[in-house]
N, C-alpha and C positions, 0 to 999 in steps of 0.2 A: 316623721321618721320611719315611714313604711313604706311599703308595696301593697297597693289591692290586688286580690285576684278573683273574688268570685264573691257572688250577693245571695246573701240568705233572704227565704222565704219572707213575706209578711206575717202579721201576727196580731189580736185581737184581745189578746188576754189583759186585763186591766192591773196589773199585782199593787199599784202605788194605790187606785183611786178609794175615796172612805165610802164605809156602808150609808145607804140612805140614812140611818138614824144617824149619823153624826153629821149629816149636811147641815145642819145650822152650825154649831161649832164650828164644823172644821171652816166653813165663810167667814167668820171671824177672825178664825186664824188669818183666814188667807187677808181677811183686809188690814190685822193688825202687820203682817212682815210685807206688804205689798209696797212701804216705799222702803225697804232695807236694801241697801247698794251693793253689802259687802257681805261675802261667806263668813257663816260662824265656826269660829275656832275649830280642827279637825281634833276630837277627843277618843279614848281608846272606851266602845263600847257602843259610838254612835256613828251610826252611817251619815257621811257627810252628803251636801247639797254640792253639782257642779255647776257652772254658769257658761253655757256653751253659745260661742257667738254664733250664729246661720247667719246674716245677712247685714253688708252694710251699705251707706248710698243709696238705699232706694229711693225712689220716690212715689210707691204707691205699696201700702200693705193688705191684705186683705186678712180680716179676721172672722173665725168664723168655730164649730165645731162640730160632732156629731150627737152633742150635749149642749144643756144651755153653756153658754159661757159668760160669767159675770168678769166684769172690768172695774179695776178704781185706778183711783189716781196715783200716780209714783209720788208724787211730792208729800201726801200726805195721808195715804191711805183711804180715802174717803169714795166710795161707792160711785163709780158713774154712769154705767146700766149693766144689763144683760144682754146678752143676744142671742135670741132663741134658736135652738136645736137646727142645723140645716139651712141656715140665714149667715149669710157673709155681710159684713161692716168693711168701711173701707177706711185708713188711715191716710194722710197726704202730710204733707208740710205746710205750714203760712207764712206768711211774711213776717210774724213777729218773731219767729226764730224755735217755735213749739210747733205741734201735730196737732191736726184736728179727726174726728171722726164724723164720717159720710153716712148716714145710712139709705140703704135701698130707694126710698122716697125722693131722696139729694137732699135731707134734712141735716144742720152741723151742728157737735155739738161747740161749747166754747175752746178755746186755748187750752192745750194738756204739754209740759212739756216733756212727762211722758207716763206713761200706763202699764199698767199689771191685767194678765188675763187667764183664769184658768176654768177648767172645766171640771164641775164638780159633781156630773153625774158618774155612776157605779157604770164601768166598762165602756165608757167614752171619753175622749180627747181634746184637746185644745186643735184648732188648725190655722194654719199661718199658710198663706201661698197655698194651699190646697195638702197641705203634707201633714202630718197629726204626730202630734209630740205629748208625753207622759209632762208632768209637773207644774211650770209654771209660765208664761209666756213674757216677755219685755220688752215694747217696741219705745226706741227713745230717740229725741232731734239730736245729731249731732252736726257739726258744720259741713260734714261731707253729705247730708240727709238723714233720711232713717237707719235706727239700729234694730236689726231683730235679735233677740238674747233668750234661750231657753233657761230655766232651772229648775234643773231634774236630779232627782236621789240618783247617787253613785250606779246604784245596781240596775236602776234602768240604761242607762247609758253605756252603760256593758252589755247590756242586752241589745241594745240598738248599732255598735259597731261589731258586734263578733261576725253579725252577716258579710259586712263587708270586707272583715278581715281575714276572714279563714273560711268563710259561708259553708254549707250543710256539709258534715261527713258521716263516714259510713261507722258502723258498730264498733267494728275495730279499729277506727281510726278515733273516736273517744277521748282516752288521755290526749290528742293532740290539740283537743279543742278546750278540755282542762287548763289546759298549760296555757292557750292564747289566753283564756278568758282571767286567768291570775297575773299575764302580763299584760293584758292593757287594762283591768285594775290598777293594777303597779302604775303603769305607765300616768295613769290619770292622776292619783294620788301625788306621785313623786312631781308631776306640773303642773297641781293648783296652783293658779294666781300667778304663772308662765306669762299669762298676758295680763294685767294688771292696770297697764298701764294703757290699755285701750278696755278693760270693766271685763274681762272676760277670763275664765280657767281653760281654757281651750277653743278652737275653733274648729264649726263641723266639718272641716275639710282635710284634704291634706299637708296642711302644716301640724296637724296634730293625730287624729284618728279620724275617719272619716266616717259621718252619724250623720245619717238620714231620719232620726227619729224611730215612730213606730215602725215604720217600712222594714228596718231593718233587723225587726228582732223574729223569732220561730220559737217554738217551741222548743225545739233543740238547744239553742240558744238560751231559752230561759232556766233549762234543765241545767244545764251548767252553769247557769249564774248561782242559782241553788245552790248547786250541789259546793262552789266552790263561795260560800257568799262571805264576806271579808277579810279573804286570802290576801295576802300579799307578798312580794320576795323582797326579803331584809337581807343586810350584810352587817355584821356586829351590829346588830340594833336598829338600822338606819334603813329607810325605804333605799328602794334600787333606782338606778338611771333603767327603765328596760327596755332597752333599743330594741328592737325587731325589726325581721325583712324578709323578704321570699324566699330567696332559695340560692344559700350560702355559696356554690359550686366548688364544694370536698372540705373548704376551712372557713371556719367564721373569721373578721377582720379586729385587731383592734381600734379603736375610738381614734388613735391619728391618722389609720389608713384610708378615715373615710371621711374624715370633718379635719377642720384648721382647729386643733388641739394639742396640745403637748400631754393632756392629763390622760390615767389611762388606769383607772381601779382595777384593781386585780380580777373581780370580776367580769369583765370585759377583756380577759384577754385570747386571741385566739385557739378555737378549739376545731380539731380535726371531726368532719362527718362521716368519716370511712366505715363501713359494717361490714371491710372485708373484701374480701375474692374481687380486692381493682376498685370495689361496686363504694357510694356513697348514698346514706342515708336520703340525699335531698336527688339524685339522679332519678327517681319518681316524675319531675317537677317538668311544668311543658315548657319551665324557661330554662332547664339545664344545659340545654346549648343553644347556640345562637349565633345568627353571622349576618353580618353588614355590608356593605358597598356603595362606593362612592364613585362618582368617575371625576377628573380633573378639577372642573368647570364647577362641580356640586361641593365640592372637599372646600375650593378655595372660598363658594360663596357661604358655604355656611362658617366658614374660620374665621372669614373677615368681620362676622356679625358678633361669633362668640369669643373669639380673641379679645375684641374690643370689652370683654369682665374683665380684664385680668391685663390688660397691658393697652397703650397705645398703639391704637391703628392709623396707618397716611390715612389721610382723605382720598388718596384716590386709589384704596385696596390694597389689600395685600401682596408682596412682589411672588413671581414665582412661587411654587411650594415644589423641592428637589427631591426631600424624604420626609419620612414620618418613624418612627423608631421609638421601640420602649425602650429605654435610658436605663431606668434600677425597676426592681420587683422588689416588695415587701415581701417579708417573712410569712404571711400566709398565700404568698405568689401571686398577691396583684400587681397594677399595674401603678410605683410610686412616684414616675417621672417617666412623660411623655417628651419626644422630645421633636417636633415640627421643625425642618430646616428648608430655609428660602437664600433666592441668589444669591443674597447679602446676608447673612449671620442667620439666628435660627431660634426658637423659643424653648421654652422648657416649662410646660405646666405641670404641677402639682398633684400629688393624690387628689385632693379636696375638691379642684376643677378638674379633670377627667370626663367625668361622666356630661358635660355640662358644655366644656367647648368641644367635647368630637361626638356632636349629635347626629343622630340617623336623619331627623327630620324637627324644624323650629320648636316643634311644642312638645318633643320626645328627647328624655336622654337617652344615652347610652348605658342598654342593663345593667351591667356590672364594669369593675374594672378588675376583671379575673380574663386575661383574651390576649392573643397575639397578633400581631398585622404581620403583612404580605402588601409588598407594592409594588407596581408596576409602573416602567416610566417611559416616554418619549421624548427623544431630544434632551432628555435629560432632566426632562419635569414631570413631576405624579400626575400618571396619566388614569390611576385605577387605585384604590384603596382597597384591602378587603381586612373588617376585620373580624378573627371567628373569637365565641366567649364562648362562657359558663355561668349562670345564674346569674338573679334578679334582687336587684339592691344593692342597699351599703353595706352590709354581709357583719353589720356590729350586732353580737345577740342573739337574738334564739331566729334561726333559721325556722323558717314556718311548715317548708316541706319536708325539713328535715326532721321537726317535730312530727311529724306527720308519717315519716319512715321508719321514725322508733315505736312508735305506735304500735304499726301494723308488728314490728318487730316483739313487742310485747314488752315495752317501757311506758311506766308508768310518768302520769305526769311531773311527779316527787322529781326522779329520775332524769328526765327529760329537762326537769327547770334546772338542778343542779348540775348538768351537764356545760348547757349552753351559758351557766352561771354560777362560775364555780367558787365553793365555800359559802354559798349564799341557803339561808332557809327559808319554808315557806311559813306565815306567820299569819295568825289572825287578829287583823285589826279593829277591828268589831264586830 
């Protein structure tokens, strides 16, 4: 439910791992919850564990760390080696439907059908695929192949997306990184066990927040996880939905402008970025405007591919395309009915598809639906598209640039969160 825009520093600092004198205990521990499947109940006082998917379908994992890394078994906890500091293990699949482990020599061990791996030296990592992850690691068979599954305390895992979500700023932009870092807390809490039904609270990508692990934590970053550590934004009582996006262009959206929703908490209802003299909070932003173009030939091959979400296409293309026209504008002046007209009768897409069938290019939406077209025809068919916007996203929530222009304005995170979320507090949940 985001926009990336920029990646924070790496970072080396260990805050989860135990001192040398508890490395026996704390291996106990780790072997007695090594086959535990499911999160334990979220309680007011304790920072909860998330289970984030990284990886599925493989068919070769590498394991390995910058510490020993001991292994047991998923199924019943039980010890089945170590792997020393600097030394990678390879996992595969076999035919009987479980993973086996490779080591360096081509030595296997037997059938697992699946394992636990963590690292349990002081300021060293687990690593998976060459990348180093805080807490706990879970490679398991599933009919598609390999699963990689991290599980890691709440607070590292904030640490490890705020890079990607908002990455380094300046002194005074501060409260802006406050305020991300208490909404994708939020955001995490309020979608544990969102995915459940494939074993995971999130995935490290963008269907959720996008977590590269340690890569993505700084200093910076951990300084605010600190400073802001079991915040979260409530509305009478109850965690928040906390959408975020880049950069709103002058209004936030509400929840049906941008998703197939009728619901719409008061919370989430749109909010003006203006700070005055014309100017808008999030006009900082390098996506505040923006413009497209298509010629005839590109419009209709890319409509043909993306019309066909949303409606039947001939098999042999789409006819003619005559015009393209915004039909109605939402209340915070996006675009809520597009409306595509061909020889023969004409379409009409939706808020929700907007951004999705009038793409610049296959694997890129269209930034916003805050923008007006202009077209040009021959003969009486669009011969030219152009279309100019304003900001980046689905524009539900706290606007990230925007956050970022009260800032500098001298709004406080408090401020800032109750803004883009309004009647909501912010709350400590443990």
């Amino acid at each position: 439910m985001t926009n990336r825009q920029e990646t924070g520093d790496g970072r080396r600092e260990a805050a989860w791992a135990p001192p040398p004198a508890s490395r026996l205990s704390f291996l106990a521990l780790f072997l007695s919850l090594a086959a535990c499947a499911h999160p334990q109940p979220l309680t007011l006082g304790g920072e909860p564990e998330l289970r984030i998917g990284l990886n599925t379908g493989l068919t070769l994992v590498r394991l390995g760390g910058d510490g020993e890394l001991f292994l047991a078994d998923d199924a019943n906890g039980k010890p089945v080696g170590a792997i020393p500091a600097g030394v990678t293990w390879s996992l595969i699949p076999d035919s009987g439907g479980g993973l086996v482990l490779v080591k360096p020599g081509g030595s296997r061990t037997e059938r697992h059908l699946g394992l636990s791996a963590v690292n349990v030296t002081e300021g060293r990592f687990a690593m998976v695929n060459g990348r180093r992850y805080r807490g706990r690691l879970n490679v398991y068979r599933t009919t598609a192949g390999l699963t990689v599954m991290n599980r890691v305390p709440l607070e590292g895992y904030v640490a490890g997306v705020l890079g990607q979500e908002m990455g380094p700023r300046r002194d005074d932009e501060r409260q802006a990184l406050l305020a991300q870092t208490i909404v994708s807390r939020t955001f995490a809490v309020r979608n544990r066990g969102r995915w459940e039904s494939e074993g995971f609270d999130a995935w490290a990508d963008t269907r959720d927040q996008v977590y590269p692990g340690v890569a993505g934590e700084s200093p910076q970053a951990w300084e605010a996880v600190r400073a802001t550590a079991g915040q979260v934004i409530e509305y009478h009582g109850a965690v928040i939905d906390a959408y975020f996006h880049s950069t709103c262009g002058g209004k936030t959206a509400a929840p049906e402008e941008a998703f197939r929703t009728v619901a719409r908490p008061s919370y989430l209802k749109p909010v003006s970025d203006a700070s005055g003299g014309g100017h808008s909070y999030c006009d900082i932003s390098p996506r505040w405007q923006w413009r497209e173009e298509w010629d005839g030939q590109t419009l209709r091959t890319i409509l043909t591919r993306t019309l066909a979400q949303v409606m039947t296409v001939p098999g042999d293309g789409l006819p003619p395309i005559t015009g393209v026209e915004v039909a109605h504008t939402t209340e915070s002046g996006r675009v809520d009915e597009l409306r595509i007209v061909f020889s023969h009768g004409d379409v009409r897409v939706g808020a929700a598809d907007v951004r999705s069938v009038l793409r610049p290019q296959p694997d890129r939406l269209l930034q916003s639906t805050v923008f007006s077209v202009d077209v040009s025809k021959t003969g009486g068919v669009v011969s030219r598209l152009v279309v100019e916007g304003h900001g980046s996203g689905h524009g539900v929530g706290m606007c990230q640039w925007g956050a970022i222009g009260r800032a500098r304005a001298g709004q406080n995170y408090e401020k800032i969160l109750s803004t883009y979320y309004p009647g909501t507090t912010v709350e400590r949940l443990y």
